[in-house]
C-alpha atoms as one frame of an Amber mdcrd trajectory, in Angstrom:
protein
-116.394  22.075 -12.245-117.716  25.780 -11.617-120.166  26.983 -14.201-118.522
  29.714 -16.258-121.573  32.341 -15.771-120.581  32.001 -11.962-117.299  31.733
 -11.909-115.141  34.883 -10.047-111.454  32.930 -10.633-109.203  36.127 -10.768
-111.401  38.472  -8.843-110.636  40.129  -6.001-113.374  41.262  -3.565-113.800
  42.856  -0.358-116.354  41.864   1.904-116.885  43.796   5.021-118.806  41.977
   8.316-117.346  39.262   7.117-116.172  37.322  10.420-119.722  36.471  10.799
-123.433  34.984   9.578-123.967  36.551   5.933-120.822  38.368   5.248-118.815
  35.557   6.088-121.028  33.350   4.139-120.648  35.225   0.918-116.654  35.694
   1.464-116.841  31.747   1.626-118.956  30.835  -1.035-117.050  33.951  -3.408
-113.518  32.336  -2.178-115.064  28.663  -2.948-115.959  30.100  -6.597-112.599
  31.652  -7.301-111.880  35.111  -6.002-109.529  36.081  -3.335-111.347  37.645
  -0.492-110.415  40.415   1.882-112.110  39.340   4.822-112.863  42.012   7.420
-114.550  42.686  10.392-113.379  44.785  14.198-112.238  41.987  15.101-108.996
  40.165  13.666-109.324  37.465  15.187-112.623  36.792  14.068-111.381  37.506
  10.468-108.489  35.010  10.829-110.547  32.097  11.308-112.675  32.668   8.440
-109.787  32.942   6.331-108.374  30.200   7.953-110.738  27.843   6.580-111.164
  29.244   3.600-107.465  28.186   2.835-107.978  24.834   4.086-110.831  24.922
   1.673-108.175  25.503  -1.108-109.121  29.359  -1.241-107.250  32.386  -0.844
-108.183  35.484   1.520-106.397  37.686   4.120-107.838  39.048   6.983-107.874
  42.876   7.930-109.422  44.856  10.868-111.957  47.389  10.040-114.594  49.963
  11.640-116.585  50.467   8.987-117.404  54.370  10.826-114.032  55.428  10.344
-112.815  55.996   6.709-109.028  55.916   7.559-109.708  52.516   8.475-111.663
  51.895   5.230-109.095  53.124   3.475-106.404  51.144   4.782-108.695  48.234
   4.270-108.340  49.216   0.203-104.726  50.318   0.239-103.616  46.661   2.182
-105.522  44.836  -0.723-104.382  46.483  -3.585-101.043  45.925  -2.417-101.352
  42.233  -1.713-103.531  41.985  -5.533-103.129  44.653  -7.556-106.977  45.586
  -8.287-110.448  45.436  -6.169-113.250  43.538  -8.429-115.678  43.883  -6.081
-117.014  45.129  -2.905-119.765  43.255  -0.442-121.204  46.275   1.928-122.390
  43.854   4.069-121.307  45.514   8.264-124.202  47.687   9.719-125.172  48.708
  13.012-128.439  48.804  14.720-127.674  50.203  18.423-131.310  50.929  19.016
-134.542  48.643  19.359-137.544  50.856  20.185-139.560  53.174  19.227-138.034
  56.153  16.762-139.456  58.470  19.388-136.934  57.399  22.432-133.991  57.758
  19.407-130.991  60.429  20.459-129.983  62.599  17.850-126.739  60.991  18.221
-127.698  57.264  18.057-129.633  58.379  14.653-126.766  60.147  13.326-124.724
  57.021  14.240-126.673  54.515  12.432-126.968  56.664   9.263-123.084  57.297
   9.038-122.545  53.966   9.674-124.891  52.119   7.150-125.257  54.480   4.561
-122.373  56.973   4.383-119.508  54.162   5.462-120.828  52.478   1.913-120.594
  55.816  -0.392-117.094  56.288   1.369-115.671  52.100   0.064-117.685  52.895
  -2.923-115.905  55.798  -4.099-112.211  54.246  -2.612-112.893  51.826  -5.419
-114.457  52.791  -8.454-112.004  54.445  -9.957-109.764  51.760 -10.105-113.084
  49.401 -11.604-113.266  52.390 -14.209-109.996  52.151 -15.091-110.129  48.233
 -15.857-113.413  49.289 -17.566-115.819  46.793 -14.902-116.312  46.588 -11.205
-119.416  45.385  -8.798-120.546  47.023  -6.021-123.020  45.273  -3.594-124.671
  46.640  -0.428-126.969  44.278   2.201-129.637  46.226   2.783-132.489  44.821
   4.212-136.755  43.980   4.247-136.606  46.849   6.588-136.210  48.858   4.075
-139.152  48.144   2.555-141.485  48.346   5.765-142.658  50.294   8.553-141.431
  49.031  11.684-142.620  49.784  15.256-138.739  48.979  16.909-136.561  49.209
  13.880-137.418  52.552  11.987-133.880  54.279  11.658-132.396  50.815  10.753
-135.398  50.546   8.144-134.836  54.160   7.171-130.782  53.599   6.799-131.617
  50.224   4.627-134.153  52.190   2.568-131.545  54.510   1.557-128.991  51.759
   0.834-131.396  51.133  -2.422-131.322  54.436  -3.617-127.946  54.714  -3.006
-126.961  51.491  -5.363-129.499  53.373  -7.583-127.329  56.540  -7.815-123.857
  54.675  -8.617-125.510  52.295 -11.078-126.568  55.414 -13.017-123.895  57.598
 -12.321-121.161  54.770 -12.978-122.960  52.568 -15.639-121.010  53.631 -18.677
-117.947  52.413 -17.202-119.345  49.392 -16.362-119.795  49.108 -12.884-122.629
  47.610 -11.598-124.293  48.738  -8.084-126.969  46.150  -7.059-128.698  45.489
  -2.755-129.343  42.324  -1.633-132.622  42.885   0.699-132.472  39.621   3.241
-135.588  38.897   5.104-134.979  37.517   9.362-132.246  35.542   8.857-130.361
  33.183  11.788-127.479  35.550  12.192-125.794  37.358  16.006-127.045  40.256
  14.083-130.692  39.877  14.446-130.075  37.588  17.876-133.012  39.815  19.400
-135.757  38.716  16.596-135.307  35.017  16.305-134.240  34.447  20.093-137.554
  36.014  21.051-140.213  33.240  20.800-143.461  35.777  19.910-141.668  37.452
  17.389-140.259  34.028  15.702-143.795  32.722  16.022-145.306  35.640  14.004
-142.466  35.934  11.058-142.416  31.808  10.191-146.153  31.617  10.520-146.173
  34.782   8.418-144.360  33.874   5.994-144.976  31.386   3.014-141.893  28.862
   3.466-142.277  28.929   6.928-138.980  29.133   8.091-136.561  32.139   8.654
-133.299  32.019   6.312-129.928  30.860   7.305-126.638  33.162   5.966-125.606
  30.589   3.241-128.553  31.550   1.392-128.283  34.607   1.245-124.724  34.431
  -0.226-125.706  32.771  -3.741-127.400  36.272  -5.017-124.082  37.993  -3.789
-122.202  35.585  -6.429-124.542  36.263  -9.153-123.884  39.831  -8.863-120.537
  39.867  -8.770-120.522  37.015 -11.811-120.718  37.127 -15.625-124.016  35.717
 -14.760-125.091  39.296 -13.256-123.008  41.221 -15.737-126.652  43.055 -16.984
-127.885  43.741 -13.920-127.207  47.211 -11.914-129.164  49.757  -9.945-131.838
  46.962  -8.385-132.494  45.349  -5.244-132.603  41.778  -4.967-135.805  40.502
  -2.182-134.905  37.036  -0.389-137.068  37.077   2.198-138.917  33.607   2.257
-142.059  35.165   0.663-142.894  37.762   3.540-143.288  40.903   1.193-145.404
  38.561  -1.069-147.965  38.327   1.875-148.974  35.416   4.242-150.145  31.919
   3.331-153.232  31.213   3.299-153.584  29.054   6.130-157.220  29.135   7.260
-158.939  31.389   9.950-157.439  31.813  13.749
């Protein structure tokens, strides 16, 4: 049987990204602990076959196509599941973009403005689409993947970094701002995790080298572990816990193991 502090029967969440690595984990393991999911991604398709086996899991979801960059599209994504439930519990800002790997210095204006519209303003935009309805119902729970990135200084990922930096302060802002109606606005930071997403940091064998022998389990993460803090959160076992940022990164921002001199 589910434990109560984790249990999300009667919940209804959206998760966006979710036809894929971590946002589809969480809108499994949220659907496997009692919440109907709205599962969306571009691609429909995609979204269909996630929500395909959550049902033959025994869980409900529906599937709806969104762009993340274009807030009629958001919208619609919040209008087609109120109709279908009745009420939005919570939201998993988990789609980003990162169109550029380089150096900020070869970054066009409009690739910049791209990645911050996409990753930071996209998640003000759901935000604000659903807390009034949490305020009304007097509890809600906002969560936004940000990222390790956001944390660091990186030589080919600095407007992603820059992007997931602001993701924090934005959760900051809401928890404050929306705290005495009880809505909670907590990140999830992942470290490299085996995702499409990040393809072009694991795939690469110098770079894979560096971040498992850098950091102190060893290993990158897989999506399904990131997807337990995303539960918490949106759980009576997270029900005191707003305006942070949650690291799972394998121990990397800890520092390296000690392993003995090169």
């Amino acid at each position: 049987m589910r434990g109560a502090l984790f249990d999300l029967t009667g919940q209804v969440a959206i998760v966006t990204g979710a036809s894929r690595g971590i946002g589809r984990a969480i809108a499994e393991r949220m659907a496997e602990h009692g919440a109907r999911v709205a599962v969306s991604s571009r691609k429909i398709e995609a979204c269909e076959e996630v929500v395909q086996g959550i049902g033959e899991r025994g869980g409900e979801a529906f599937a709806q196509a969104c762009n993340i960059g274009r807030k009629e599209e958001l919208q619609a994504l919040v209008d087609a599941t109120m109709a279908r439930w009745g009420r939005i519990d919570t939201i998993v800002c988990n789609a980003a973009i990162n169109p550029h790997f380089g150096a900020s210095a070869g970054l066009p204006d409009a690739v910049f403005e791209k990645i911050m519209a996409t990753n930071i303003r996209s998640n003000l935009w759901l935000a604000h689409m659903v807390m009034p309805g949490m305020a009304e119902r007097g509890s809600g729970s906002v969560i936004v993947i940000s990222s390790i990135a956001g944390f660091r200084g990186s030589p080919v990922l600095g407007a992603y970094g820059i992007s997931k930096a602001a993701d924090m302060q934005l959760v900051r802002n809401l928890a404050v701002e929306w705290g005495p109606k009880n809505i909670r606005a907590n990140c999830i930071a992942p470290g490299l995790v085996r995702t499409d997403f990040a393809k072009a940091l694991w795939e690469d064998p110098a770079i894979l080298r560096k971040r498992t022998r850098d950091t102190p389990l060893q290993r990158i993460g897989e999506p399904d572990e990131i997807a337990g803090a995303a539960v918490f959160l949106a759980s009576p076992a997270g029900s005191f816990m707003t305006g942070q940022t949650i690291t799972i990164d394998g121990g990397v921002l800890a520092g390296p193991p000690m392993i003995g001199e090169d």
